[in-house]
TILUMDREN-552286 format. One record per residue (C-alpha): residue in three letters; y, z negated, x. Coordinates in steps of 0.001 Angstrom, whole numbers. Layout:
BEGIN
+-----+---------+---------+---------+
| res |      yy |      zz |      xx |
+-----+---------+---------+---------+
| Ala |       Y |       Z |       X |
...
+-----+---------+---------+---------+
END
This chain:
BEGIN
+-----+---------+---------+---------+
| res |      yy |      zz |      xx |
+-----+---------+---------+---------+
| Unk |  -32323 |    1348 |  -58171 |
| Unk |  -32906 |    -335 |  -55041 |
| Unk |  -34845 |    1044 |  -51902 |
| Unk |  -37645 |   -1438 |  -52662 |
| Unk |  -37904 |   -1013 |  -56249 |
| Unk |  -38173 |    2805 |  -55120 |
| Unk |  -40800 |    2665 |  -52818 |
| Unk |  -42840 |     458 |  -55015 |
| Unk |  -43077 |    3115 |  -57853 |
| Unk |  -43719 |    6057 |  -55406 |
| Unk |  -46370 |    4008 |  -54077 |
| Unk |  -47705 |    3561 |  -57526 |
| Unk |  -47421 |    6792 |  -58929 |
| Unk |  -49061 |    8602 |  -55433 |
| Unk |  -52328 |    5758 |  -56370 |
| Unk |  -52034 |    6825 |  -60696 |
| Unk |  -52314 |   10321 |  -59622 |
| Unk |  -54897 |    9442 |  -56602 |
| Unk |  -57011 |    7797 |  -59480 |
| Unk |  -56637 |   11148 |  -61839 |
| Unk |  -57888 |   13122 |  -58178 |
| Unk |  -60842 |   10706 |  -57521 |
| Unk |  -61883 |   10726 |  -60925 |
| Unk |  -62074 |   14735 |  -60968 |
| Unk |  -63457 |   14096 |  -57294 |
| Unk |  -66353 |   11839 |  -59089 |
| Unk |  -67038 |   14882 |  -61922 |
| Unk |  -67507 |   17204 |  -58614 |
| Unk |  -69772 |   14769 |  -57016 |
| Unk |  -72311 |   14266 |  -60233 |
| Unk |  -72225 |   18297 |  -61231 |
| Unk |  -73034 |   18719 |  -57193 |
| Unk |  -76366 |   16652 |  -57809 |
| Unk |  -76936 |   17908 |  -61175 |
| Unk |  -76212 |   21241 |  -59828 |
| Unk |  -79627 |   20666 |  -57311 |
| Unk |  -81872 |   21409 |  -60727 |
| Unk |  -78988 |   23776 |  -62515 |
| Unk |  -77161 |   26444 |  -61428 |
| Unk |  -74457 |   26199 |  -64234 |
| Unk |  -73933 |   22670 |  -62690 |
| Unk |  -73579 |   24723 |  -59140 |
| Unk |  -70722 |   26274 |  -60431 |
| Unk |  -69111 |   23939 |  -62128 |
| Unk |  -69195 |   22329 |  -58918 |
| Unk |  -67694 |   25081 |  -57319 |
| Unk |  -64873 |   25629 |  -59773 |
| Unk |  -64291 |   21722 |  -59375 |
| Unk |  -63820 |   22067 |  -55720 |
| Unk |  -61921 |   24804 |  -55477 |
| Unk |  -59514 |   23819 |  -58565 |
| Unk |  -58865 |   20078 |  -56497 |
| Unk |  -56244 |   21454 |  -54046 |
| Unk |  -54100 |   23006 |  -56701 |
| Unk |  -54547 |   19409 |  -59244 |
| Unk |  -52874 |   18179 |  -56155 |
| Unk |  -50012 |   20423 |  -56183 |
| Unk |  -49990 |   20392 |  -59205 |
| Unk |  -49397 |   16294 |  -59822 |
| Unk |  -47190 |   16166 |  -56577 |
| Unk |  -45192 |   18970 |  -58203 |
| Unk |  -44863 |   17109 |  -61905 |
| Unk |  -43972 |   14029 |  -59630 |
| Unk |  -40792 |   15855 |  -57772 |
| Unk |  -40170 |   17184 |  -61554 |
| Unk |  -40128 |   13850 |  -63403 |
| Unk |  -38959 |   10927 |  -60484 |
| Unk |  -37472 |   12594 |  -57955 |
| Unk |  -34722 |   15354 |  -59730 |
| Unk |  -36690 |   18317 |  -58464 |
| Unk |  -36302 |   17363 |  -54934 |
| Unk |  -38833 |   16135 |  -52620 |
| Unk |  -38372 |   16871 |  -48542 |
| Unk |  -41419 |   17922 |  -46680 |
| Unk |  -42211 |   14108 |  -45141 |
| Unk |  -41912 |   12502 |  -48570 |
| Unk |  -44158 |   14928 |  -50244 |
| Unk |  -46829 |   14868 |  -47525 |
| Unk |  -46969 |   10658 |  -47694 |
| Unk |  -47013 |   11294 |  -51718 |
| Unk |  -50277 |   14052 |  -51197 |
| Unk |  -52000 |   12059 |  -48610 |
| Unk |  -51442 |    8382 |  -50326 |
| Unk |  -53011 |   10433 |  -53535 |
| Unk |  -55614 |   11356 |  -51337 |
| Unk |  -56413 |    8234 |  -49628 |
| Unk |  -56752 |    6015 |  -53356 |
| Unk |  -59037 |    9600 |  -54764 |
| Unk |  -61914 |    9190 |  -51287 |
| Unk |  -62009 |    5032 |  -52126 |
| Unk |  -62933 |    5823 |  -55556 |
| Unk |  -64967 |    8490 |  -55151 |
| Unk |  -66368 |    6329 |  -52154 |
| Unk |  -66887 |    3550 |  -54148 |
| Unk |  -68471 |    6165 |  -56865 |
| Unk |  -70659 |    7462 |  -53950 |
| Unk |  -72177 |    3973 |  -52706 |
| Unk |  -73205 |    3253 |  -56614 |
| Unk |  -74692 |    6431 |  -56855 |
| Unk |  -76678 |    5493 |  -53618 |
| Unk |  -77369 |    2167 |  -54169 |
| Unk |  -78304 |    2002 |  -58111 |
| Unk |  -78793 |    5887 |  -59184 |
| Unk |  -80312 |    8030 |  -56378 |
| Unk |  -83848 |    6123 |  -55617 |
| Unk |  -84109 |    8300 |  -52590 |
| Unk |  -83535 |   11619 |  -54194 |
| Unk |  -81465 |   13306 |  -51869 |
| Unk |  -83812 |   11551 |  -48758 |
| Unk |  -86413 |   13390 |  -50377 |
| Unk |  -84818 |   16504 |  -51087 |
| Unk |  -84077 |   16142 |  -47372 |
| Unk |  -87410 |   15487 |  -46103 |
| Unk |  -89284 |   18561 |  -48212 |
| Unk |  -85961 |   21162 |  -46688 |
| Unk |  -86725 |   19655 |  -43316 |
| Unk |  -90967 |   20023 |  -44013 |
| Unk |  -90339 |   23668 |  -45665 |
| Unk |  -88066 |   24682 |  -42387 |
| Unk |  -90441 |   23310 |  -39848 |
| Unk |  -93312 |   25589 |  -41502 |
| Unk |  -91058 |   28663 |  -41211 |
| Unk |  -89906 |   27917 |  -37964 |
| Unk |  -90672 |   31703 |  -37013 |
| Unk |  -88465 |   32994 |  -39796 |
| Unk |  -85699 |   30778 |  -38884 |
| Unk |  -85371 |   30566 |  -35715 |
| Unk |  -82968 |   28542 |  -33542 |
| Unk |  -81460 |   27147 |  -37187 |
| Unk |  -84625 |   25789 |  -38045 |
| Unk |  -84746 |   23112 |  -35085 |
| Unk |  -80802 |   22548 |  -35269 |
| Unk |  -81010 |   21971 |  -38892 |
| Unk |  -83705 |   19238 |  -38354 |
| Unk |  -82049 |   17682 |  -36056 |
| Unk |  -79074 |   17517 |  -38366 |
| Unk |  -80965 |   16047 |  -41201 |
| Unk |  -82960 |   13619 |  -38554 |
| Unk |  -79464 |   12737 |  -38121 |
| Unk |  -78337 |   12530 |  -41622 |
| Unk |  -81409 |   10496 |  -43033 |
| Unk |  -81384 |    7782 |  -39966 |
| Unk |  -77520 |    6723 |  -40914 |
| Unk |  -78327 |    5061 |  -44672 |
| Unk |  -76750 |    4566 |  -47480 |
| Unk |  -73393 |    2643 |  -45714 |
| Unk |  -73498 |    5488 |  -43081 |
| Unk |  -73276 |    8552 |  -45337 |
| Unk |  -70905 |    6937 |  -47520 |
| Unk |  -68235 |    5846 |  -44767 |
| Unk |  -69013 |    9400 |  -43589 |
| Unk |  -68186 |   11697 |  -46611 |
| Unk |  -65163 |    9001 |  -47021 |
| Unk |  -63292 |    9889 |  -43585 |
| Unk |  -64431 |   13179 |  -44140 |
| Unk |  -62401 |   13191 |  -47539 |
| Unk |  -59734 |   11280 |  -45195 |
| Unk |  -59720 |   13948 |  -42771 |
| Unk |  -59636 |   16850 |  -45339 |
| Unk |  -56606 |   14868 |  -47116 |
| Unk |  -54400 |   15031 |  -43964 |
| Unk |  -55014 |   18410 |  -43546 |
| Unk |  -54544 |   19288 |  -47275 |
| Unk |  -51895 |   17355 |  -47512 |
| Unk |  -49870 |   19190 |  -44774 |
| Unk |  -50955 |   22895 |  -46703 |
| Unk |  -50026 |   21188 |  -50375 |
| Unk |  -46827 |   19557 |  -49179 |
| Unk |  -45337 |   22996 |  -48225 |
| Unk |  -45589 |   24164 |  -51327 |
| Unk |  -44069 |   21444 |  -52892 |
| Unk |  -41573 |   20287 |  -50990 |
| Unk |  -37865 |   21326 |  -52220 |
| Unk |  -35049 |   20658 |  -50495 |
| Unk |  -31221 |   19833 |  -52023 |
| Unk |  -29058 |   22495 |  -51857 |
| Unk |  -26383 |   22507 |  -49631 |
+-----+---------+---------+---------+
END
């Protein structure tokens, strides 16, 4: 097989299991919002979220099984992790902006608003947090809809790198000498 036929299905199979992340990404997005209302939803949420990391590992780890012979050096596995990452934040990006754009109706901006209103009348209770959590949300509401988005994307960006660095110790094996 040749060094370009190579890359182009390691490229491939980092965005098929990138798509299988965003998609569980997208699930944890839409039990976080259903989880405002629920708390069953809350924890779903928080199972999703905590189970993402190891789906990672997980794929990179069935990927090193089935194309690469059980070996995968640190460098490769960390450009497999954090391609899989990048391709899961532009679809759950993409997932977030339609959410926005066609679902929300100003939901959250609302849900916003009242925390901020509820906050401001209990400034005594809270304190300090009170005015830096306003300011926060001030923050949040003025950036829209294109501004939170690109936001929780190179959030997911950062995150990715960062993951992908933990994840790809774990996966990496070495040939033996």
């Amino acid at each position: 097989m040749s060094a370009e036929t190579e890359n182009k299905n390691f490229y491939n199979h980092a965005m098929r299991s990138g798509t299988m992340l965003g998609i569980l990404w997208i699930a944890m997005y839409a039990s976080c919002i259903a989880g405002i209302g629920s708390p069953i939803f809350s924890l779903f949420f928080l199972a999703l979220n905590i189970a993402s990391p190891f789906y990672a590992g997980y794929l990179a780890k069935s990927y090193r099984r089935s194309e690469c012979n059980g070996i995968l050096p640190f460098g490769k596995a960390f450009t497999y992790i954090f391609v899989m990452y990048l391709c899961a934040s532009l679809l759950s990006a993409v997932a977030h902006f339609v959410y926005f754009l066609f679902m929300d109706n100003g939901f959250i901006m609302q849900l916003l608003m009242e925390t901020s209103r509820i906050m401001e009348e209990n400034k005594a209770q809270f304190g300090e947090l009170s005015t830096e959590l306003n300011k926060s949300i001030e923050q949040f509401l003025a950036m829209g809809t294109k501004g939170i988005v690109f936001n929780m994307f190179t959030s997911n960006i950062m995150n990715g790198i960062l993951l992908s660095a933990i994840i790809a110790l774990f996966v990496k094996r070495n040939p033996q000498q």
